[in-house]
Biopython code that builds the backbone (N, CA, C, O; Angstrom):
import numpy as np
from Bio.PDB.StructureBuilder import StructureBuilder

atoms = [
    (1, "UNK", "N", (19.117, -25.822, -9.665)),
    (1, "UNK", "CA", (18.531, -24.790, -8.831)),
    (1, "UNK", "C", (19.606, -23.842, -8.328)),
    (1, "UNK", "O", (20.739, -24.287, -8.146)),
    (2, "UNK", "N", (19.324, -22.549, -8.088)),
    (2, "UNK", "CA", (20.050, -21.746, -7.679)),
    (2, "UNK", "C", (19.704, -20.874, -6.159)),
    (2, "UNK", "O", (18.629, -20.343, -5.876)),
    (3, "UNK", "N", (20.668, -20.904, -5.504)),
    (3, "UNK", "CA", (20.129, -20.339, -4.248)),
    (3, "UNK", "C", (19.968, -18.912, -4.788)),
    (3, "UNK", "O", (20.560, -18.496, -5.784)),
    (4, "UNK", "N", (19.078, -18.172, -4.009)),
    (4, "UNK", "CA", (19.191, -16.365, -4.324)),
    (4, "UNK", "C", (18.547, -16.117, -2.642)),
    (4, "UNK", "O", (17.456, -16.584, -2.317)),
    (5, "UNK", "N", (19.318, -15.411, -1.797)),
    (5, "UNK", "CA", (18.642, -14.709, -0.694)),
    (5, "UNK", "C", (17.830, -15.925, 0.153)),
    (5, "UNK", "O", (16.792, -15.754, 0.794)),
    (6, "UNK", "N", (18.350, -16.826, 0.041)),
    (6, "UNK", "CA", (17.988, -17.645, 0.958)),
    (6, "UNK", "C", (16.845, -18.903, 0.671)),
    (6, "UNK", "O", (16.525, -19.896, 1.324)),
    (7, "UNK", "N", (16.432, -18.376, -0.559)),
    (7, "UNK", "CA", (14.941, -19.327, -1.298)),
    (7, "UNK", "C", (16.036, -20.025, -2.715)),
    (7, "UNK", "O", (17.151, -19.803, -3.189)),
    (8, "UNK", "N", (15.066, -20.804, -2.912)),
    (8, "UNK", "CA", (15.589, -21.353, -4.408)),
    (8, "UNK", "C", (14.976, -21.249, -5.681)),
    (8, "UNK", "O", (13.760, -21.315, -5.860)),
    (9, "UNK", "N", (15.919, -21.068, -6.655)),
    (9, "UNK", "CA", (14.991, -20.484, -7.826)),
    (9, "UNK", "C", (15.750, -21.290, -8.956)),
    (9, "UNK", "O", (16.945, -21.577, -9.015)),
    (10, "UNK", "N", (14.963, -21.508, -9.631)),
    (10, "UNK", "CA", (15.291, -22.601, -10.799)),
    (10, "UNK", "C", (16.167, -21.499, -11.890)),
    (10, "UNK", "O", (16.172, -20.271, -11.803)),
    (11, "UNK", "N", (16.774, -22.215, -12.760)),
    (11, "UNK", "CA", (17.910, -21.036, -13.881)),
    (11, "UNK", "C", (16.467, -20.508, -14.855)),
    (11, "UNK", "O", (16.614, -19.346, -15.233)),
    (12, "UNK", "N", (15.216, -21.108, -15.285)),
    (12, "UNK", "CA", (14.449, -20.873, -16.393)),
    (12, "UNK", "C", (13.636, -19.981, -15.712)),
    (12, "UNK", "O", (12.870, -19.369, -16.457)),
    (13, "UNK", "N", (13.526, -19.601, -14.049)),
    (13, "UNK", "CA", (12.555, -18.722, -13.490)),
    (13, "UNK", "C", (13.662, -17.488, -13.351)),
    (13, "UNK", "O", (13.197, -16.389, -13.652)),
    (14, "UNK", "N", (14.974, -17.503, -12.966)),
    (14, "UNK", "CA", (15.467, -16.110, -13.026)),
    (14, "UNK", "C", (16.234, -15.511, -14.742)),
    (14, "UNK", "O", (16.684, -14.369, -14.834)),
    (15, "UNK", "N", (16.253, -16.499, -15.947)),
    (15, "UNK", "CA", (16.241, -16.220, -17.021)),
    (15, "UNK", "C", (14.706, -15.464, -17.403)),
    (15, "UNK", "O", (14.752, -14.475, -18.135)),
    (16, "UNK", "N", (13.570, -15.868, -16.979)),
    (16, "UNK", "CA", (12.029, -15.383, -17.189)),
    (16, "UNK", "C", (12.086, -13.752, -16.988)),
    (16, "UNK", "O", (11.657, -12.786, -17.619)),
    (17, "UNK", "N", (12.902, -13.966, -15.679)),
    (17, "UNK", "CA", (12.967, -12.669, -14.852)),
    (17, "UNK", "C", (13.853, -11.777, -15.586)),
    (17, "UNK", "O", (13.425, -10.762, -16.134)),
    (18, "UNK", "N", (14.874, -12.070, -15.608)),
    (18, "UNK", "CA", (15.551, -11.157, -16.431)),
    (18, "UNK", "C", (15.134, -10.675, -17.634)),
    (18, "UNK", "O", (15.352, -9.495, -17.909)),
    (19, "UNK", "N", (14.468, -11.523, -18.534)),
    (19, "UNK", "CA", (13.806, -10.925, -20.002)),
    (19, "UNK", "C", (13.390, -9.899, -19.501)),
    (19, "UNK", "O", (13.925, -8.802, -19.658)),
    (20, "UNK", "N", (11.915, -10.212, -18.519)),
    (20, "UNK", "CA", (10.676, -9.574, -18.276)),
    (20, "UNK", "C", (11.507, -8.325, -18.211)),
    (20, "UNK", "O", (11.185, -7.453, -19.019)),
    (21, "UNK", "N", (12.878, -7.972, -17.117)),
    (21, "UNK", "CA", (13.710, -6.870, -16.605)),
    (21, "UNK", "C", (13.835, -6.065, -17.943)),
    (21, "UNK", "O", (13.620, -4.853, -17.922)),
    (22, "UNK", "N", (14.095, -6.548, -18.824)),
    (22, "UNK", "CA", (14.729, -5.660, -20.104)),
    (22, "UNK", "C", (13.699, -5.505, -21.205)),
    (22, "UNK", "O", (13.974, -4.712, -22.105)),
    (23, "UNK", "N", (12.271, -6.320, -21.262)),
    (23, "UNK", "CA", (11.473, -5.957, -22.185)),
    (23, "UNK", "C", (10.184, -4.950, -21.449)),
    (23, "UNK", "O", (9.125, -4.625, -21.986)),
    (24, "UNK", "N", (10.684, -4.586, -20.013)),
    (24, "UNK", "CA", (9.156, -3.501, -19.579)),
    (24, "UNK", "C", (9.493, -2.062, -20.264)),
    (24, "UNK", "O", (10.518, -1.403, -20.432)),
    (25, "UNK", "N", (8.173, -1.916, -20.559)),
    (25, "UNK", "CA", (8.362, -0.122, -21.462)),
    (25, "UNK", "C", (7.323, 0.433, -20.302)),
    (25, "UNK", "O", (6.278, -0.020, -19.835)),
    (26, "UNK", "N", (8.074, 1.585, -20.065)),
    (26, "UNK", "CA", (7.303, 2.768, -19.026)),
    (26, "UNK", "C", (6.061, 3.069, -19.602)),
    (26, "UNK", "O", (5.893, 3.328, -20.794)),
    (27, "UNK", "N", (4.956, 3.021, -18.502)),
    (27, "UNK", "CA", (3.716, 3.264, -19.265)),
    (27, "UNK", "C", (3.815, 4.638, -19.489)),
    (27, "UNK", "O", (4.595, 5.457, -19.003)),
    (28, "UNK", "N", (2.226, 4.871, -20.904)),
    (28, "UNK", "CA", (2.967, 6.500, -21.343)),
    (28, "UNK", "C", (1.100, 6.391, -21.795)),
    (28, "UNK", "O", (0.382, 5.402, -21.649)),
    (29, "UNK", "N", (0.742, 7.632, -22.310)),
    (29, "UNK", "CA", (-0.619, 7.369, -22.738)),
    (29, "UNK", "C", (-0.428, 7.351, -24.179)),
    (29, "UNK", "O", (0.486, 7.869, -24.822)),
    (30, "UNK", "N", (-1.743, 6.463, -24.724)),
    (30, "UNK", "CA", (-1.825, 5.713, -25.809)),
    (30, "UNK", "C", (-2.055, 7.343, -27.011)),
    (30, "UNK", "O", (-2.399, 8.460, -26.624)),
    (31, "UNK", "N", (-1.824, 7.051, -28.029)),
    (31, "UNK", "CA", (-2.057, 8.178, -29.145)),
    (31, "UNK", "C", (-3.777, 8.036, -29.365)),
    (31, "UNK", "O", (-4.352, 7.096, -29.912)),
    (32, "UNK", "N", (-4.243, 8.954, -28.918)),
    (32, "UNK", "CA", (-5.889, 8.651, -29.270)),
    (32, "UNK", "C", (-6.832, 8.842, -27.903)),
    (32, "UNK", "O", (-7.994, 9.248, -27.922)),
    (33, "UNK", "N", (-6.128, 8.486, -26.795)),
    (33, "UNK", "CA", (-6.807, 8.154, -25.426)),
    (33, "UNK", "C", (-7.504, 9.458, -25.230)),
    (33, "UNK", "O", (-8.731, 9.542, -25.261)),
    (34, "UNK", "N", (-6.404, 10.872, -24.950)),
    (34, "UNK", "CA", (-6.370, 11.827, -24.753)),
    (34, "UNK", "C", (-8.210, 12.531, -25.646)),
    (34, "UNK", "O", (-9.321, 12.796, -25.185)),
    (35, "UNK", "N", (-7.624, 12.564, -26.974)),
    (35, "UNK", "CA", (-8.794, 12.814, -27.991)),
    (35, "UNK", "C", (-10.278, 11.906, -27.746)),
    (35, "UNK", "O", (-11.311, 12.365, -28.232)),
    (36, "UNK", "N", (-10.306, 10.898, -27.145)),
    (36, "UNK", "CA", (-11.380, 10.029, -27.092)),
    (36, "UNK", "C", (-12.583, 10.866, -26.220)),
    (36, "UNK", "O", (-13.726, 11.200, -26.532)),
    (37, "UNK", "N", (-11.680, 11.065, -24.821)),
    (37, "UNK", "CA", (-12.375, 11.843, -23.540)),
    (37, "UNK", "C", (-12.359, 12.718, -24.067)),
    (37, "UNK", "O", (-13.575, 12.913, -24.067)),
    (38, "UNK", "N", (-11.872, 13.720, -24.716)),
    (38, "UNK", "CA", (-12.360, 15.099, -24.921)),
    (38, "UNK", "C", (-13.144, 15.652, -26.072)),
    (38, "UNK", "O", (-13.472, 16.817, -26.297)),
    (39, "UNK", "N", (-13.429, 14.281, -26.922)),
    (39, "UNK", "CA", (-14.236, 14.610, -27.928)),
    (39, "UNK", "C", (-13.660, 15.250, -29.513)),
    (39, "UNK", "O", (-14.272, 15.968, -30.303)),
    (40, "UNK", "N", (-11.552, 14.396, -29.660)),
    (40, "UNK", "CA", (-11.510, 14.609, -30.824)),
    (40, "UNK", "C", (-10.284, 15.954, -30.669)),
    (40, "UNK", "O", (-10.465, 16.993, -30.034)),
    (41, "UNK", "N", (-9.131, 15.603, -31.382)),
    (41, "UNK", "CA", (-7.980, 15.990, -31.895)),
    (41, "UNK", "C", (-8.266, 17.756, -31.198)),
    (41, "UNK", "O", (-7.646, 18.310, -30.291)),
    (42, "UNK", "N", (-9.370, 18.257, -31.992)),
    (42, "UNK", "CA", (-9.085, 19.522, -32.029)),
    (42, "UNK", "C", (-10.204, 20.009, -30.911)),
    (42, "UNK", "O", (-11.019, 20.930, -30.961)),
    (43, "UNK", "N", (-9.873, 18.856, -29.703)),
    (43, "UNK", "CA", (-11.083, 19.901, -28.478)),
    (43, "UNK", "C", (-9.772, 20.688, -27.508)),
    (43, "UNK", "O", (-8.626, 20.355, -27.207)),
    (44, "UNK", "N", (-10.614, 21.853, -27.239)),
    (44, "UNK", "CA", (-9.547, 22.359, -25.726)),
    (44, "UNK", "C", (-9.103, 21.315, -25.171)),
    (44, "UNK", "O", (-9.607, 20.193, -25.129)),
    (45, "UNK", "N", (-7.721, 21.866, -24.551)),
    (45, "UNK", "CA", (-7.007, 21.443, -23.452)),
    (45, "UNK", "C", (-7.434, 22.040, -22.406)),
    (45, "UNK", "O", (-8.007, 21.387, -21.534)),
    (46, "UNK", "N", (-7.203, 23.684, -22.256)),
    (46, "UNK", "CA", (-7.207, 24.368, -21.287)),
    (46, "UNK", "C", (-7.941, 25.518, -21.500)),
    (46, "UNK", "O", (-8.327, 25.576, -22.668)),
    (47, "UNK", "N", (-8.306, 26.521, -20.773)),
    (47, "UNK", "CA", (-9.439, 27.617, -20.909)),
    (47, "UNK", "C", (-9.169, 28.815, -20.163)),
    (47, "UNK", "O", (-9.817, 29.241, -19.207)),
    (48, "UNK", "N", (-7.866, 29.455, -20.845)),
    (48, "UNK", "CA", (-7.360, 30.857, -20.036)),
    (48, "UNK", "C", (-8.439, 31.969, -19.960)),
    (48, "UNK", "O", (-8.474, 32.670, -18.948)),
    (49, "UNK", "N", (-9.529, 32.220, -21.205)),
    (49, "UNK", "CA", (-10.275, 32.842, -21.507)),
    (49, "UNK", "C", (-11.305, 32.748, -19.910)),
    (49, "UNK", "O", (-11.894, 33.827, -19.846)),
    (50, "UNK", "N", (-11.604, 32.057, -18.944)),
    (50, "UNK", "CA", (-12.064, 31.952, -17.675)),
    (50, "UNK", "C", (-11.751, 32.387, -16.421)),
    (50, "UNK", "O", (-12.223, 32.327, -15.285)),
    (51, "UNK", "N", (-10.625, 32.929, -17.092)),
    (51, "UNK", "CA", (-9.638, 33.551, -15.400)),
    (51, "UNK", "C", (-10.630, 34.836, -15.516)),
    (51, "UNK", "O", (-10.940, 35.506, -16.501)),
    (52, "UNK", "N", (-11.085, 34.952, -13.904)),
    (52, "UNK", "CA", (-12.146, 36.058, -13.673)),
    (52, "UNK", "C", (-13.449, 35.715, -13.963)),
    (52, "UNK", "O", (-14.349, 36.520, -13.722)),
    (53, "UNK", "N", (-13.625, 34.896, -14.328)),
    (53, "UNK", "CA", (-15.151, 34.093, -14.427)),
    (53, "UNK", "C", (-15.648, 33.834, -13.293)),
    (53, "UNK", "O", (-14.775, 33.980, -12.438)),
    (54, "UNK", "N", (-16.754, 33.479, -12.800)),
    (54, "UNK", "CA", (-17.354, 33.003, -11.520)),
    (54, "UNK", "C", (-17.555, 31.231, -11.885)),
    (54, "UNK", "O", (-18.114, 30.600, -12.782)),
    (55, "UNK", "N", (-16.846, 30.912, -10.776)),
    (55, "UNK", "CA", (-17.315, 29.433, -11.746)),
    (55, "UNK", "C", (-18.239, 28.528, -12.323)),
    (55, "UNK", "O", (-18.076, 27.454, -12.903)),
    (56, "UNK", "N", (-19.710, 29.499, -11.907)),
    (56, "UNK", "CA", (-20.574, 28.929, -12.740)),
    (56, "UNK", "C", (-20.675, 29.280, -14.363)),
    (56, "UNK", "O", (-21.160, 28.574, -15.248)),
    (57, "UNK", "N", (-20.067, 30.589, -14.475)),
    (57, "UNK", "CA", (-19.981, 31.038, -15.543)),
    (57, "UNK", "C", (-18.533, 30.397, -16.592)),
    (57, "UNK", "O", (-18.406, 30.555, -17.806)),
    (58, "UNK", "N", (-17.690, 29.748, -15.753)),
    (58, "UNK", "CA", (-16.743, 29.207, -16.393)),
    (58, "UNK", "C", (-16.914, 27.422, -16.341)),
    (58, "UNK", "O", (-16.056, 26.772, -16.938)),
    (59, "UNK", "N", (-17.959, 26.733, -15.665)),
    (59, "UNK", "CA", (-18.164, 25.445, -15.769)),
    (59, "UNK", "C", (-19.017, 25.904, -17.447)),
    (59, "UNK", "O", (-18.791, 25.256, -18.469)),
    (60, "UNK", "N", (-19.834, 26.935, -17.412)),
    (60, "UNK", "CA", (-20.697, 26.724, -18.676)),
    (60, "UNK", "C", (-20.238, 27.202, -19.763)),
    (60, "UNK", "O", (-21.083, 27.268, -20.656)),
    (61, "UNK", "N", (-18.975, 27.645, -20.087)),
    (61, "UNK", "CA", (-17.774, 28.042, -20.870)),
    (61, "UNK", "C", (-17.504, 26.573, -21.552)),
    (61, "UNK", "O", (-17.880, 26.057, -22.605)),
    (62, "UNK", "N", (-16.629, 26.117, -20.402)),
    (62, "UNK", "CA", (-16.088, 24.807, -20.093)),
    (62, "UNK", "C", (-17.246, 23.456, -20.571)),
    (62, "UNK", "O", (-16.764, 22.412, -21.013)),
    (63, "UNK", "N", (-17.950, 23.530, -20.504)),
    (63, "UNK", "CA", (-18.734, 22.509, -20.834)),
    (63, "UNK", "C", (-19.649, 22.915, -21.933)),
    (63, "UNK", "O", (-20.626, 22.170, -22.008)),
    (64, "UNK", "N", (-19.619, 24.019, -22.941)),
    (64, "UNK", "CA", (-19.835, 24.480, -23.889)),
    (64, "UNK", "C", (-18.544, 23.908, -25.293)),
    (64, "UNK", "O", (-18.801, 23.787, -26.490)),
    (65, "UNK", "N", (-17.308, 23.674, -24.657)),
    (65, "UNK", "CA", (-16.208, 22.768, -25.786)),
    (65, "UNK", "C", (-16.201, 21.327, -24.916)),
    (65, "UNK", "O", (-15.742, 20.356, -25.517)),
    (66, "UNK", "N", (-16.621, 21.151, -23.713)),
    (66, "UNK", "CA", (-16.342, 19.311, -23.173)),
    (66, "UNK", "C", (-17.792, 19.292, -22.488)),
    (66, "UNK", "O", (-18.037, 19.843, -21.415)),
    (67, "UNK", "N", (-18.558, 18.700, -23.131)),
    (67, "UNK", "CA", (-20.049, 18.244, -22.280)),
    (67, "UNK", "C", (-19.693, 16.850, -21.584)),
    (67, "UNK", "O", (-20.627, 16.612, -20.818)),
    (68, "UNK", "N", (-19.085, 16.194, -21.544)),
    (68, "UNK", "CA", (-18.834, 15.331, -20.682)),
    (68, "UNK", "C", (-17.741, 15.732, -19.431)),
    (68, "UNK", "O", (-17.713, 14.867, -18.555)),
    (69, "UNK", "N", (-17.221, 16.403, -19.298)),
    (69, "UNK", "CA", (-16.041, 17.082, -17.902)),
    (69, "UNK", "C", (-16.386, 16.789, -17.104)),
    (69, "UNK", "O", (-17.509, 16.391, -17.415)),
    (70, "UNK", "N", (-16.227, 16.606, -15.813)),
    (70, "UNK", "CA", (-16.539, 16.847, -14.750)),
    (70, "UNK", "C", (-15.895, 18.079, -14.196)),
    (70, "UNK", "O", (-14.763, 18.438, -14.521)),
    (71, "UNK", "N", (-16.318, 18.428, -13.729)),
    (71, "UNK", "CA", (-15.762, 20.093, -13.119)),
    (71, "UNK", "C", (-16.077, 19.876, -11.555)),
    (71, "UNK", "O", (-17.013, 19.485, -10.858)),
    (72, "UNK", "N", (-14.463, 20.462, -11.368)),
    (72, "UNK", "CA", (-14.120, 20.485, -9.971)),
    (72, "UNK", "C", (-13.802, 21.867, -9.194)),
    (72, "UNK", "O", (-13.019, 22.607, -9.789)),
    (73, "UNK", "N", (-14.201, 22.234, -8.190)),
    (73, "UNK", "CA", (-14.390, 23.467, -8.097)),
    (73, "UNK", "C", (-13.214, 23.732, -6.451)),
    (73, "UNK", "O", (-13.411, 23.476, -5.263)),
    (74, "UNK", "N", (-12.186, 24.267, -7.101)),
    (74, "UNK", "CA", (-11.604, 24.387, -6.083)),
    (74, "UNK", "C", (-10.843, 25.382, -4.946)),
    (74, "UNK", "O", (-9.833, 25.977, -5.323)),
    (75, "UNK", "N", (-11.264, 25.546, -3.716)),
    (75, "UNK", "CA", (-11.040, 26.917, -2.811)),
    (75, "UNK", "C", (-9.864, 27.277, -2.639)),
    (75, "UNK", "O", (-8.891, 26.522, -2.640)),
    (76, "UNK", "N", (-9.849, 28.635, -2.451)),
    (76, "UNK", "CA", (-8.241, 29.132, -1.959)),
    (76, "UNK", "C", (-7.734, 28.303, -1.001)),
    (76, "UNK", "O", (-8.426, 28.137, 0.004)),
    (77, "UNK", "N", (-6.424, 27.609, -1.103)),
    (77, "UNK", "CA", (-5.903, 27.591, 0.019)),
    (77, "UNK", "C", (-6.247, 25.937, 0.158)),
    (77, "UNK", "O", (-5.700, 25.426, 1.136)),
    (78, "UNK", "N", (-6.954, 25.146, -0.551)),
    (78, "UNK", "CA", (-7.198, 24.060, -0.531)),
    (78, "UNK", "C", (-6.447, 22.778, -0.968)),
    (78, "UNK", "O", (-6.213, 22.801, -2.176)),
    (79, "UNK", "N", (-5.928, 21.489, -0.235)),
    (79, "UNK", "CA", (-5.070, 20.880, -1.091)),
    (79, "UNK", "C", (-5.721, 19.758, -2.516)),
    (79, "UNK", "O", (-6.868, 19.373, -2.286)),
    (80, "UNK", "N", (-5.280, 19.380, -3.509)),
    (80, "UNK", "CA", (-6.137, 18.443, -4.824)),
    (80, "UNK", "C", (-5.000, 17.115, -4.717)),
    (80, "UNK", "O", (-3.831, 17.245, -4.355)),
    (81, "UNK", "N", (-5.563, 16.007, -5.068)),
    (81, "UNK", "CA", (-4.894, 14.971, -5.366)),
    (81, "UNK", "C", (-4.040, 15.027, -6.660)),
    (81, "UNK", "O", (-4.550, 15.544, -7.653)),
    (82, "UNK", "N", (-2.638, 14.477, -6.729)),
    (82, "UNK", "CA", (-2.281, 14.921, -7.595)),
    (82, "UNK", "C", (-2.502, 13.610, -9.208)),
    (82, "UNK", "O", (-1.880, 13.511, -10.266)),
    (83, "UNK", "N", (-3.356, 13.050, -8.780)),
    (83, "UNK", "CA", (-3.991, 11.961, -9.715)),
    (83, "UNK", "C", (-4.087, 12.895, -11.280)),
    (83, "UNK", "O", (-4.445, 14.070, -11.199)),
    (84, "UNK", "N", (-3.886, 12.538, -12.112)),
    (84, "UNK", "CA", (-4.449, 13.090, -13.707)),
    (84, "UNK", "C", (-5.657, 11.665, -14.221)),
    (84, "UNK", "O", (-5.630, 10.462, -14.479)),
    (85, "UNK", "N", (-6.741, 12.961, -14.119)),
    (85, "UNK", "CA", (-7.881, 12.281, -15.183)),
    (85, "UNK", "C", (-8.457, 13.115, -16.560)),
    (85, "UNK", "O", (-8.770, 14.207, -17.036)),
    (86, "UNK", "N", (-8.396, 12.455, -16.660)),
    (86, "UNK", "CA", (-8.468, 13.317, -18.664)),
    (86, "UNK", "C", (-9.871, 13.695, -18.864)),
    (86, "UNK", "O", (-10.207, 14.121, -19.969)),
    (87, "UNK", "N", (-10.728, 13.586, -17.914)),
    (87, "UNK", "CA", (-12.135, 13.644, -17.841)),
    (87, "UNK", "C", (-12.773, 14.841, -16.824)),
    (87, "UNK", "O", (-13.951, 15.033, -16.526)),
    (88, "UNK", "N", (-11.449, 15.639, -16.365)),
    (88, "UNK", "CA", (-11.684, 16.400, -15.150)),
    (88, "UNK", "C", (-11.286, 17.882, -15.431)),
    (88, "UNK", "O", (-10.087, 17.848, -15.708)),
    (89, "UNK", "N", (-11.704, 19.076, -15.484)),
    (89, "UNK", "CA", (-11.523, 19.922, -15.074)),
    (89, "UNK", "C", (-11.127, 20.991, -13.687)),
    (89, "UNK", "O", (-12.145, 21.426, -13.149)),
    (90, "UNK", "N", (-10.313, 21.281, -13.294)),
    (90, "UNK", "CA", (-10.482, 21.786, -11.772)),
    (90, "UNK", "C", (-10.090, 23.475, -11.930)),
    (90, "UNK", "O", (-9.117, 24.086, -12.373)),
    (91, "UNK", "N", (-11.463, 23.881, -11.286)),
    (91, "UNK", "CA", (-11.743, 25.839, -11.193)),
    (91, "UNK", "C", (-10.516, 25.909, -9.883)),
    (91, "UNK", "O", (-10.463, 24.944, -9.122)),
    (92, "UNK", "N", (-9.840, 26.741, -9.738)),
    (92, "UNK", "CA", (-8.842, 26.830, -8.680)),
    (92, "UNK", "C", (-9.332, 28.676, -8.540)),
    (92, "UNK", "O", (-9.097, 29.480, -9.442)),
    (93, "UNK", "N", (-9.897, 28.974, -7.472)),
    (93, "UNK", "CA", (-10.368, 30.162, -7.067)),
    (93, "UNK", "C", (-9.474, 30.823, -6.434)),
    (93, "UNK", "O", (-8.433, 30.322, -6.007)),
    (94, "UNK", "N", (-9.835, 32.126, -6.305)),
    (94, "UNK", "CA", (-9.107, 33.056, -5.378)),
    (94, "UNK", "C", (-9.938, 33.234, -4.365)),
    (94, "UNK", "O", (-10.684, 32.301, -4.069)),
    (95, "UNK", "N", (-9.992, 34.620, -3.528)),
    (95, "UNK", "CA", (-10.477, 34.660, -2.442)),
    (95, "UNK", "C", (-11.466, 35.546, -2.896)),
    (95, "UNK", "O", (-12.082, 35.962, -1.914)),
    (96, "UNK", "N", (-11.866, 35.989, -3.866)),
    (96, "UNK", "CA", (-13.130, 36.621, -4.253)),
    (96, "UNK", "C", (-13.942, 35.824, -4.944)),
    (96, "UNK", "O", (-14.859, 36.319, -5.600)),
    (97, "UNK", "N", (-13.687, 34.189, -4.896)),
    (97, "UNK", "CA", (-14.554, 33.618, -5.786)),
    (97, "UNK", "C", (-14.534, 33.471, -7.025)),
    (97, "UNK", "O", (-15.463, 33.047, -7.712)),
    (98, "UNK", "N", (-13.574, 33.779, -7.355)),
    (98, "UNK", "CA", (-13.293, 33.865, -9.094)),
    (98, "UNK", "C", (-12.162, 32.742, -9.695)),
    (98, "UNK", "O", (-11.145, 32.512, -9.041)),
    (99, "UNK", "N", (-12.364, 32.213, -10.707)),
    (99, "UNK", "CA", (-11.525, 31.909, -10.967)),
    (99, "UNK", "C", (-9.868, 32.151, -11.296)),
    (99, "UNK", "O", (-9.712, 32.979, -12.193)),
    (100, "UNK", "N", (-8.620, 31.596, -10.753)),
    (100, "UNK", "CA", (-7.547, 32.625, -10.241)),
    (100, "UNK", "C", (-6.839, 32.138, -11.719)),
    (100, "UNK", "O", (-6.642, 33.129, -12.421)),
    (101, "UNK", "N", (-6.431, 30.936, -12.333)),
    (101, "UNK", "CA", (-5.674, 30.547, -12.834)),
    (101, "UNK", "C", (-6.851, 29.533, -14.490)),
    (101, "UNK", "O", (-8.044, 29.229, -14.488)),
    (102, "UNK", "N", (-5.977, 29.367, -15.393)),
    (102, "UNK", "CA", (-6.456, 28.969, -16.248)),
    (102, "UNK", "C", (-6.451, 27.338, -16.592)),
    (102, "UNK", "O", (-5.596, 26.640, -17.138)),
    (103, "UNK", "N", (-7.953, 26.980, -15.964)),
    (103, "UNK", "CA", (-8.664, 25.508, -15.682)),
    (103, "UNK", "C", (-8.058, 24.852, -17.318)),
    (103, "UNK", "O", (-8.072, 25.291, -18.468)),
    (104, "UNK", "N", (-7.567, 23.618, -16.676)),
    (104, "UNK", "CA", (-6.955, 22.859, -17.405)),
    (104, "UNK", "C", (-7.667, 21.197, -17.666)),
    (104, "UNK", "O", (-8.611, 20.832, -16.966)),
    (105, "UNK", "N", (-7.263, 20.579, -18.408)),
    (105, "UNK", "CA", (-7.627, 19.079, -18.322)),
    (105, "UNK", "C", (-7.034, 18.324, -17.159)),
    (105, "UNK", "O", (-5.971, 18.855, -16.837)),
    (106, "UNK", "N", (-7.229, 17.633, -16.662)),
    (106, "UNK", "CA", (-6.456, 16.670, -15.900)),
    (106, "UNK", "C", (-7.025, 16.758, -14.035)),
    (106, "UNK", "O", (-6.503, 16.025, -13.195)),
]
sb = StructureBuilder()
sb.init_structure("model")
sb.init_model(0)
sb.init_chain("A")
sb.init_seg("    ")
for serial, (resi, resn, name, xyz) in enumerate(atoms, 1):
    if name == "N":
        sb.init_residue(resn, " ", resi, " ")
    sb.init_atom(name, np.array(xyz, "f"), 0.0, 1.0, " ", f" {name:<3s}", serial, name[0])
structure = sb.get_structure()
């Protein structure tokens, strides 16, 4: 047994540990994931063609290449989580109601 920090740890539990240390790979997204939610290699990513749209007119743009999206509709001046979902669209408006910037995946 080996002391560490005050507890005891056997040599085959901090050898375990150490593998585990040198065989973790940074998660990354899978080849395919991306294409699954959006319906396939060659769907939009993003939809510059919407800047100046009203966002009902750019959810039905938008959900004319992704019928499954969810569309998120978001106000000037408002803060978003910075979470990525591959299933989400977000309208980011100006102060006339329009769409300001070009709605992306994520």
């Amino acid at each position: 047994m080996v002391s560490l920090n005050g507890g005891t740890r056997c040599g085959i539990c901090l050898a375990m540990a150490e593998e585990n240390k040198q065989s973790e790979v940074p998660p990354q997204v899978q080849p395919g994931v991306a294409e699954s939610y959006s319906g396939g290699s060659g769907s939009k990513k993003e939809w510059p063609e919407v800047v100046g749209f009203t966002p009902e007119e750019a959810e039905m743009k938008i959900r004319a290449d992704m019928p499954m999206v969810q569309i998120q509709v978001v106000p000037p001046n408002h803060f978003v989580t910075m979470d990525y979902n591959l299933r989400r669209v977000r309208l980011f408006l100006d102060s006339d109601g329009k769409v300001a910037r070009p709605p992306r995946i994520g």
